[in-house]
LODO-256431 format. One record per atom (N, C-alpha, C): x, y, z; residue number from 1; atom name. Coordinates in nm, 3 decimals. Example, Ala and Ser with C-alpha at 12.3 -4.5 7.8 and 13.67 -1.06 7.14 Angstrom:
R       px       py       pz  num  atome
R    1.319   -0.569    0.780    1      N
R    1.230   -0.450    0.780    1     CA
R    1.320   -0.330    0.780    1      C
R    1.285   -0.225    0.708    2      N
R    1.367   -0.106    0.714    2     CA
R    1.290    0.003    0.787    2      C
***
This chain:
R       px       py       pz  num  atome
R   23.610   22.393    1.357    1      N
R   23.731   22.429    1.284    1     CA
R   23.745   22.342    1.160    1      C
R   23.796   22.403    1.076    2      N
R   23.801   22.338    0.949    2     CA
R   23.942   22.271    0.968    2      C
R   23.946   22.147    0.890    3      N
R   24.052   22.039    0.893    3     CA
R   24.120   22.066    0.745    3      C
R   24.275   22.037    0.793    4      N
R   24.333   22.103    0.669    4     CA
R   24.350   21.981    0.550    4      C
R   24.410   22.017    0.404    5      N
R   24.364   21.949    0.306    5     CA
R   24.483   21.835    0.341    5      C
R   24.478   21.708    0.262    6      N
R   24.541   21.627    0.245    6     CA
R   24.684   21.739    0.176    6      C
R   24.813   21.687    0.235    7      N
R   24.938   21.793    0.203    7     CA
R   25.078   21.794    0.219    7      C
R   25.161   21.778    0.141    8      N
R   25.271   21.723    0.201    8     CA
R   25.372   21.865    0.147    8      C
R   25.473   21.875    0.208    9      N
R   25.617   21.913    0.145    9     CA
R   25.729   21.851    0.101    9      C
R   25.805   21.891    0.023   10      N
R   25.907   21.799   -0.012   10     CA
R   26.027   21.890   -0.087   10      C
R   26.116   21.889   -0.033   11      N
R   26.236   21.994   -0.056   11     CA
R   26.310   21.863   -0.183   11      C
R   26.323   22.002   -0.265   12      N
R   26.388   21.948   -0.416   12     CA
R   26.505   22.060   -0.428   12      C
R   26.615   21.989   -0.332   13      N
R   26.748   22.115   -0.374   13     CA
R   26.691   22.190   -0.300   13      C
R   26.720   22.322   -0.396   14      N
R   26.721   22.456   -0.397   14     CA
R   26.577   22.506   -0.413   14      C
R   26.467   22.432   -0.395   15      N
R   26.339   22.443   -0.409   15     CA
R   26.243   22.358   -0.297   15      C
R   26.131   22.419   -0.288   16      N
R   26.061   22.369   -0.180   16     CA
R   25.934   22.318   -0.263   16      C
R   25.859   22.212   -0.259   17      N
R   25.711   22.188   -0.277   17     CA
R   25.587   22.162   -0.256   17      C
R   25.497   22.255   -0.189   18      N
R   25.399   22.268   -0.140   18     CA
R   25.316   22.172   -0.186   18      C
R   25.222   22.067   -0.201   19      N
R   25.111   22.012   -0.271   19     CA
R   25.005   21.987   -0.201   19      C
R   24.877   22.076   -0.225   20      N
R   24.709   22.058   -0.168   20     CA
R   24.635   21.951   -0.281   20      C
R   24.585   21.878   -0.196   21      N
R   24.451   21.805   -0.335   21     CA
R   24.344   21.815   -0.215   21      C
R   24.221   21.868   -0.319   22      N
R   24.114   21.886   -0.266   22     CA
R   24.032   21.835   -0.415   22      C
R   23.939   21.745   -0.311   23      N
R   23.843   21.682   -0.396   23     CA
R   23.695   21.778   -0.401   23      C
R   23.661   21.801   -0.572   24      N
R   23.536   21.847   -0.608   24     CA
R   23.461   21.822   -0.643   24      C
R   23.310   21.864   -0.576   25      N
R   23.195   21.784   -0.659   25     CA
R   23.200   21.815   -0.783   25      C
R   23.238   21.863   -0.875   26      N
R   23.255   21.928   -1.034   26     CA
R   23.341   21.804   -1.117   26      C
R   23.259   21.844   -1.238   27      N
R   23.327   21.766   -1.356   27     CA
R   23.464   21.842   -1.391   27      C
R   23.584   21.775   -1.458   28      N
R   23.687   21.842   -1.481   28     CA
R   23.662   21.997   -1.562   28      C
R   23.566   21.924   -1.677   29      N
R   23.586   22.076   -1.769   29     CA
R   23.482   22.239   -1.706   29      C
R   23.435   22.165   -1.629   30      N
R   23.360   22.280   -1.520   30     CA
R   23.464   22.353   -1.481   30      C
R   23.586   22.286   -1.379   31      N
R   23.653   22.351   -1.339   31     CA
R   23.734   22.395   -1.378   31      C
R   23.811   22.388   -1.501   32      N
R   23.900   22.372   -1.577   32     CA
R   23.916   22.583   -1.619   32      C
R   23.792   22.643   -1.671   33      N
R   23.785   22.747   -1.686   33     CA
R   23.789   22.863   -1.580   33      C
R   23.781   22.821   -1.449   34      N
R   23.837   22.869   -1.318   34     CA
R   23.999   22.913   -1.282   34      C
R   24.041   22.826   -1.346   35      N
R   24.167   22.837   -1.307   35     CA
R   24.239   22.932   -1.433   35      C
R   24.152   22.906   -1.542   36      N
R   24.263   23.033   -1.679   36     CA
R   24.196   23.151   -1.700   36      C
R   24.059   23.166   -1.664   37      N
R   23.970   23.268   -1.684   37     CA
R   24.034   23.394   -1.595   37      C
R   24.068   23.505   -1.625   38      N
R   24.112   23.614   -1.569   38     CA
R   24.011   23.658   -1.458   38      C
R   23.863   23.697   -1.496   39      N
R   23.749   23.707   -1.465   39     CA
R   23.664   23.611   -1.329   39      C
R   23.724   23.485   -1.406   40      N
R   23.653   23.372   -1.305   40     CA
R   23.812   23.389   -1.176   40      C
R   23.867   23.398   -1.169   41      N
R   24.001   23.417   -1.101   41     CA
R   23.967   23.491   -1.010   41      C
R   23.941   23.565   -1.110   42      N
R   23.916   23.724   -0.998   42     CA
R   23.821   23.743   -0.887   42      C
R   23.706   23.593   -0.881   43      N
R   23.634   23.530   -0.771   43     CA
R   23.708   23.487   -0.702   43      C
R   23.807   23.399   -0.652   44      N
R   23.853   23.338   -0.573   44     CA
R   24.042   23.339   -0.544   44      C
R   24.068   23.378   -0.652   45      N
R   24.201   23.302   -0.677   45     CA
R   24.305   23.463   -0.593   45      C
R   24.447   23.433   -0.586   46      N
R   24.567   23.536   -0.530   46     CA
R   24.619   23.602   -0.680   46      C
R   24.584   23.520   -0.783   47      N
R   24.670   23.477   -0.878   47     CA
R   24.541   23.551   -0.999   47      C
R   24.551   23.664   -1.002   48      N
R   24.448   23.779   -1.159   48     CA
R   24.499   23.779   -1.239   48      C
R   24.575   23.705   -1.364   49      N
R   24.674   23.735   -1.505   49     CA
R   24.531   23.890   -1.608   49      C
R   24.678   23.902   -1.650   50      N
R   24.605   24.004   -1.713   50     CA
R   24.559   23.949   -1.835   50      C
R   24.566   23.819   -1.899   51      N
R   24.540   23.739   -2.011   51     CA
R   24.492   23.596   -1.932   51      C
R   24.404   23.550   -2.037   52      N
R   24.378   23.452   -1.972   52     CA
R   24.479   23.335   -1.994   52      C
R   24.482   23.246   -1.937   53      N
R   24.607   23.134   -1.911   53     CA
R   24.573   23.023   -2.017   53      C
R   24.572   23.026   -2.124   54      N
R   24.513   22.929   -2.202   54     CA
R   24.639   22.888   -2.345   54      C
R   24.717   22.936   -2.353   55      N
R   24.851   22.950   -2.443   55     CA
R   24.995   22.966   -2.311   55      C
R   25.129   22.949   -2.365   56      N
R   25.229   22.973   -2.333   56     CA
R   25.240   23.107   -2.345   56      C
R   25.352   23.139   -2.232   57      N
R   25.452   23.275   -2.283   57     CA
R   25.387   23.393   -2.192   57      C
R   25.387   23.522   -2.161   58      N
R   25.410   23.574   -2.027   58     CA
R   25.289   23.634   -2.014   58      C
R   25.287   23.673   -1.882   59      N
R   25.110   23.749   -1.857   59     CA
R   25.143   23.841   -1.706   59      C
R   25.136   23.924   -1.678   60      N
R   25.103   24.015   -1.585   60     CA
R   25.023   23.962   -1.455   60      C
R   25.087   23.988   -1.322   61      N
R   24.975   23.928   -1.259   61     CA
R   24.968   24.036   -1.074   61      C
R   24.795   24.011   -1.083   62      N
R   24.775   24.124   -0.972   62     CA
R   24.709   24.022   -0.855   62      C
R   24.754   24.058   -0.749   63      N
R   24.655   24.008   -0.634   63     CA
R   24.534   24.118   -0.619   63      C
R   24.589   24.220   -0.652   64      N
R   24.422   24.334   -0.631   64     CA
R   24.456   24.456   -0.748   64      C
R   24.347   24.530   -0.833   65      N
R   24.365   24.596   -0.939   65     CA
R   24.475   24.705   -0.936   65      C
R   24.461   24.737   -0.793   66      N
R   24.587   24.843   -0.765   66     CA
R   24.742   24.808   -0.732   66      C
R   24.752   24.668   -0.711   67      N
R   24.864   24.632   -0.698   67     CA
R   24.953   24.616   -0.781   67      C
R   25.110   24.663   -0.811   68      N
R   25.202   24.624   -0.899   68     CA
R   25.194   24.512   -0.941   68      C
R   25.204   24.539   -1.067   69      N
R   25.231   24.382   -1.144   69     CA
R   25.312   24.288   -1.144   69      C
R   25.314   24.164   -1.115   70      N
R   25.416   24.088   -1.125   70     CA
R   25.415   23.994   -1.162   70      C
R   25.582   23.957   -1.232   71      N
R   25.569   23.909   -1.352   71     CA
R   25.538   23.770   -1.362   71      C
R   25.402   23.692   -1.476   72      N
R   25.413   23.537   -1.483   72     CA
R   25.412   23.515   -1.578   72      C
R   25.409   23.409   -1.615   73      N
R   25.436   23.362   -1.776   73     CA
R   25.357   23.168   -1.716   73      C
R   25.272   23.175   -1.847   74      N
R   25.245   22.992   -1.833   74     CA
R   25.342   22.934   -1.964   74      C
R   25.355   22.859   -1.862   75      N
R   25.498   22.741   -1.903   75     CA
R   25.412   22.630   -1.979   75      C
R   25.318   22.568   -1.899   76      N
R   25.272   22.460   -1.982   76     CA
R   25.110   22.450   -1.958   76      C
R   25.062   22.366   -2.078   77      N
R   24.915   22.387   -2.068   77     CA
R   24.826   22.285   -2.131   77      C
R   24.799   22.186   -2.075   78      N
R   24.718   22.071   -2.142   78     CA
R   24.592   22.085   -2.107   78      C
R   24.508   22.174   -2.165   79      N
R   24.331   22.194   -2.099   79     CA
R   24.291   22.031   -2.119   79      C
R   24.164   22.005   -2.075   80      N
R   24.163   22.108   -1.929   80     CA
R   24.187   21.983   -1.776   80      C
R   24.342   21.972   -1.833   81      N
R   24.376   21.876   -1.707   81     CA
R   24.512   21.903   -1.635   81      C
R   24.590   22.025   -1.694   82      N
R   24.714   22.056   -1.652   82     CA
R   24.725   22.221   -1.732   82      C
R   24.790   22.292   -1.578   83      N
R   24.845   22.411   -1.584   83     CA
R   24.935   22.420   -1.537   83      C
R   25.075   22.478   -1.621   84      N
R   25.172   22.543   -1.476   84     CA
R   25.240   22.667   -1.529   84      C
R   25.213   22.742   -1.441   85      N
R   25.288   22.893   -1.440   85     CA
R   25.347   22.943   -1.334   85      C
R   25.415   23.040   -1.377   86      N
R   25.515   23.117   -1.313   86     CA
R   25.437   23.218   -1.260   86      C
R   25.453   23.257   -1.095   87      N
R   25.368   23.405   -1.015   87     CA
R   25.540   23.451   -0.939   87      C
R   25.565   23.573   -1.016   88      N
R   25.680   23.590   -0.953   88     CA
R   25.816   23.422   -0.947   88      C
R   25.857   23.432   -0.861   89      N
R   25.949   23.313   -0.837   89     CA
R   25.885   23.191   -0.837   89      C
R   25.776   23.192   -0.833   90      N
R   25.692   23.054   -0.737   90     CA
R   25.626   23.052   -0.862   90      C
R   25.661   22.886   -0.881   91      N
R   25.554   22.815   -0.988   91     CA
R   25.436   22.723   -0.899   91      C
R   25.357   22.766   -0.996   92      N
R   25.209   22.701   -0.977   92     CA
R   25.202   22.591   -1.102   92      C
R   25.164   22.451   -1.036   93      N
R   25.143   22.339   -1.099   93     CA
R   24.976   22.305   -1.082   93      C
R   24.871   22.326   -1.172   94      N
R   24.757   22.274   -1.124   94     CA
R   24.732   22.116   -1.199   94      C
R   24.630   22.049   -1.170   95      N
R   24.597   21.902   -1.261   95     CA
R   24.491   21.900   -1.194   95      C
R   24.404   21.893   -1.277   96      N
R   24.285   21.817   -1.263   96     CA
R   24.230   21.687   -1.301   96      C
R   24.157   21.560   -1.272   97      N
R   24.155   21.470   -1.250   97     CA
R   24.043   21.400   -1.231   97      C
R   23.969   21.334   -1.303   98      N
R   23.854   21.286   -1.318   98     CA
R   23.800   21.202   -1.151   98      C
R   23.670   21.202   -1.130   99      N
R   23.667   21.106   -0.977   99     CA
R   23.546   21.078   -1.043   99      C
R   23.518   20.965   -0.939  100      N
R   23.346   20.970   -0.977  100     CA
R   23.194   21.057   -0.931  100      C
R   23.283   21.145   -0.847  101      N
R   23.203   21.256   -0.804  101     CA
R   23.236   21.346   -0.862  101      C
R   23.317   21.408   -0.927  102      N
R   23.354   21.529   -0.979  102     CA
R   23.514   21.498   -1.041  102      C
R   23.579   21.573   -0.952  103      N
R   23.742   21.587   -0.986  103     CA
R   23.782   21.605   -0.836  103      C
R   23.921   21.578   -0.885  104      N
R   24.048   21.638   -0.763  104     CA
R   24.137   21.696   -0.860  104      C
R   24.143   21.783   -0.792  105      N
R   24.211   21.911   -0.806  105     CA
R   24.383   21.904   -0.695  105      C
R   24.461   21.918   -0.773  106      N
R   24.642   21.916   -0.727  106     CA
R   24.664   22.019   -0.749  106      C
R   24.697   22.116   -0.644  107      N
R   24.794   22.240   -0.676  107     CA
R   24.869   22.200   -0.608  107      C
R   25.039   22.227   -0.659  108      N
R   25.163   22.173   -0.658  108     CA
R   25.252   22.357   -0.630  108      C
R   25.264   22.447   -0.539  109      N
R   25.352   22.564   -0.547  109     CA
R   25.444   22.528   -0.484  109      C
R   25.540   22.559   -0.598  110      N
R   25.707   22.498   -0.588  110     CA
R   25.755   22.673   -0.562  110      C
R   25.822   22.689   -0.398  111      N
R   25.884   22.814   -0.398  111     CA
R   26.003   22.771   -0.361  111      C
R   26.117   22.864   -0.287  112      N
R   26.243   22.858   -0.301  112     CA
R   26.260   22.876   -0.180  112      C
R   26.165   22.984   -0.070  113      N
R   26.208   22.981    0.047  113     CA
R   26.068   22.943    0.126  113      C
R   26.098   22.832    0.196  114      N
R   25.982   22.744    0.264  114     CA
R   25.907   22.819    0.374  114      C
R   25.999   22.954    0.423  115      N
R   25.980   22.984    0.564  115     CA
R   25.799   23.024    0.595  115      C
R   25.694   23.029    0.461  116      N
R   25.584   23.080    0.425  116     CA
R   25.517   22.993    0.396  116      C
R   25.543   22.861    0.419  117      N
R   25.458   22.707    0.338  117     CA
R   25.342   22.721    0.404  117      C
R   25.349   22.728    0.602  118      N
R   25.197   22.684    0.646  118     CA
R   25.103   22.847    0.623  118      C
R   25.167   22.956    0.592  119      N
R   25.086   23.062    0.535  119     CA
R   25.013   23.005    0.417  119      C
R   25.086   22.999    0.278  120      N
R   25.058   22.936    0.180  120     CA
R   24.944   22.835    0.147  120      C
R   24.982   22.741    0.270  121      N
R   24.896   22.634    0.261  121     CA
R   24.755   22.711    0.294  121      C
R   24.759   22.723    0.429  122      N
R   24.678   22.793    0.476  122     CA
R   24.541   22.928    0.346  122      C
R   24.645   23.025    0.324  123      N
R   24.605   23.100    0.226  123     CA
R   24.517   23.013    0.089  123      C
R   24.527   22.920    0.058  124      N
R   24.527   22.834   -0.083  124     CA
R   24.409   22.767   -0.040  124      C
R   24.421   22.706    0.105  125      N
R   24.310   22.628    0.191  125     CA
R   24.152   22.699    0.174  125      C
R   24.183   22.830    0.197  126      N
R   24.061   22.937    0.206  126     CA
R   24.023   22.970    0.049  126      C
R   24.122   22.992   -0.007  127      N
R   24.100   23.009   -0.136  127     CA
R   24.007   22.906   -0.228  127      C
R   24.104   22.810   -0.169  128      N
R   23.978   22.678   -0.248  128     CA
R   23.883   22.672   -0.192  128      C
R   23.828   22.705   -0.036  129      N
R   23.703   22.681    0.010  129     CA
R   23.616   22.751   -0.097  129      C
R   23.667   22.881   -0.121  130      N
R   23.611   22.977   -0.197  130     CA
R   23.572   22.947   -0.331  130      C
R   23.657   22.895   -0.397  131      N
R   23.620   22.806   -0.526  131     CA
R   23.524   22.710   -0.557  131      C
R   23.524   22.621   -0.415  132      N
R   23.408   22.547   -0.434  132     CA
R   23.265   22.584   -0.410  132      C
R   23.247   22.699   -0.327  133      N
R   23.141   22.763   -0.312  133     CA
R   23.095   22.828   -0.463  133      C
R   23.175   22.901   -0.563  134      N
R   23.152   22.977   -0.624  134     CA
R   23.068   22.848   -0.767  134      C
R   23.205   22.753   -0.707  135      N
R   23.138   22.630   -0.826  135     CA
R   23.006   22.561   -0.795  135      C
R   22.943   22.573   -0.684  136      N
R   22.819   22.548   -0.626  136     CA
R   22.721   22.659   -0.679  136      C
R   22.777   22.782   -0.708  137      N
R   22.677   22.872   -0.748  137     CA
R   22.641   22.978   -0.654  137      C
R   22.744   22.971   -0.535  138      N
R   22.746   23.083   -0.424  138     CA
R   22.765   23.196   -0.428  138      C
R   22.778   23.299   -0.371  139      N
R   22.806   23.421   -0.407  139     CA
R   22.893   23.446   -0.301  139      C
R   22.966   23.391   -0.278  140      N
R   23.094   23.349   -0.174  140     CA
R   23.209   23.517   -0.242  140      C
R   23.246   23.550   -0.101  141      N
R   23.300   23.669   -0.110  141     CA
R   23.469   23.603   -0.171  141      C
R   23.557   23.715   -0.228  142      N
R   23.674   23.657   -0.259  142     CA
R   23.772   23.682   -0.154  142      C
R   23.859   23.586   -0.117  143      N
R   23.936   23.637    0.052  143     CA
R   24.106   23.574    0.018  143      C
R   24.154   23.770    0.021  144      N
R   24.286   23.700   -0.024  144     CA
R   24.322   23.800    0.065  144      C
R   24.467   23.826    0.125  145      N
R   24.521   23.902    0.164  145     CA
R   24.528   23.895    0.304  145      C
R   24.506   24.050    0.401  146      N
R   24.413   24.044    0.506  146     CA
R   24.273   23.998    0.541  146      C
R   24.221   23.950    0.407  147      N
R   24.073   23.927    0.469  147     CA
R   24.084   23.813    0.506  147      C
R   24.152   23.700    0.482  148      N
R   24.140   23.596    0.510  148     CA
R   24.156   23.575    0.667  148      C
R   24.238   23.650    0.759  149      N
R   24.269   23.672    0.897  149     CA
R   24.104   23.611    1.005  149      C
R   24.018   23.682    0.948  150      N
R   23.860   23.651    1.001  150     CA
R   23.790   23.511    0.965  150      C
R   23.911   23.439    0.904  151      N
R   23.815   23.313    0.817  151     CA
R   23.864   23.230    0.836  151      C
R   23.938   23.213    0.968  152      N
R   24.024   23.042    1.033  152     CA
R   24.132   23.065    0.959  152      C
R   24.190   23.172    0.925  153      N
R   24.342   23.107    0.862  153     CA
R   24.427   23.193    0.981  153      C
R   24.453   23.184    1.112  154      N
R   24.531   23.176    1.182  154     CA
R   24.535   22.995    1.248  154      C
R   24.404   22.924    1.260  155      N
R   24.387   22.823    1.323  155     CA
R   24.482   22.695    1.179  155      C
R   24.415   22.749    1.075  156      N
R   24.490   22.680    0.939  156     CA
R   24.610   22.671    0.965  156      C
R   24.661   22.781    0.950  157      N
R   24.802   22.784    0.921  157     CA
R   24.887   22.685    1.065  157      C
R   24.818   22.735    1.159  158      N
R   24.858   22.632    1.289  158     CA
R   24.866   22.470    1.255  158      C
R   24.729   22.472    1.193  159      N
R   24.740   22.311    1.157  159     CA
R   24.844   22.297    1.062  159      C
R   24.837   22.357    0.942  160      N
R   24.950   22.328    0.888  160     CA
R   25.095   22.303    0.903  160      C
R   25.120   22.393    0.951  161      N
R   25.233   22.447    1.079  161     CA
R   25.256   22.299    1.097  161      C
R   25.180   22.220    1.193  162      N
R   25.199   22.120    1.229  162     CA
R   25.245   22.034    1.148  162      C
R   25.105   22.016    1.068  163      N
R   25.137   21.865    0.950  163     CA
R   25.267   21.856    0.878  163      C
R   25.306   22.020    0.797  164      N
R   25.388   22.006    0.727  164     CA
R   25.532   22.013    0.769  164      C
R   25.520   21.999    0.948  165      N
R   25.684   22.060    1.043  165     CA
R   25.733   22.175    0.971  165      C
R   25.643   22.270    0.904  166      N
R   25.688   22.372    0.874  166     CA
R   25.728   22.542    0.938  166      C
***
């Protein structure tokens, strides 16, 4: 079983905050184009803008080509070491971070109702497995939705469940 990422919550008010860091063998600016690339997204990520994330101001966003759009907009953007945008209600905070092996990688999703954190976590957990495979050069399938169900994210989310008393 896979062990879940280093992760905490932390209720701000009227807001909840999810935070995963997962450490990568990758240099920052490797990864850096993963996270705004529409295309490279569309390997791994929940989160497809219909523009790539590289400027402020609003962008369309699909979990699958047929799905309604909904609405995001990036708020802020310091390539290639800080992203944060809006997916629907829930902001996404990314930072990337120099190591001496690669980077660590902080995603920070600040939502409003917590009752979905060890899903989330869970969901994000698989997602990044997926990322790092793809950044290895894998041909790692993309698993968002239901597919993820077959790929330890019932056992995930349990762990999480736990860690985060969520």
């Amino acid at each position: 079983m896979t062990h879940p990422l280093q992760a905490t919550l932390e209720n701000r008010g009227e807001r909840w905050a999810l935070t995963l860091i997962r450490d990568l063998p990758h240099p920052v600016e490797a990864v850096w184009p993963w996270l705004t690339d529409p295309e490279r997204l569309r390997r791994w990520s929940p989160v497809v803008p219909d523009r790539p994330l590289v400027s402020s101001g609003p962008a369309q966003i699909r979990e699958n080509p047929d799905d309604t759009p909904v609405d995001g907009e990036v708020l802020e953007v310091e390539p290639p070491k800080r992203l944060v945008h809006r997916w629907g209600p829930d902001v996404l905070r990314w930072r990337l971070t120099p190591t001496e092996t690669g980077c660590r990688l902080t995603l920070e999703h600040e939502m409003a109702d917590r009752t979905y954190t060890a899903e989330n976590a869970a969901g994000w957990h698989i997602c990044l497995d997926v990322l790092d495979a793809v950044l290895d050069g894998k041909d790692a399938p993309r698993l968002v939705g239901e597919a993820v169900i077959d790929h330890g994210f019932p056992e995930l989310r349990d762990s999480y469940r736990k860690l985060l008393a969520a």
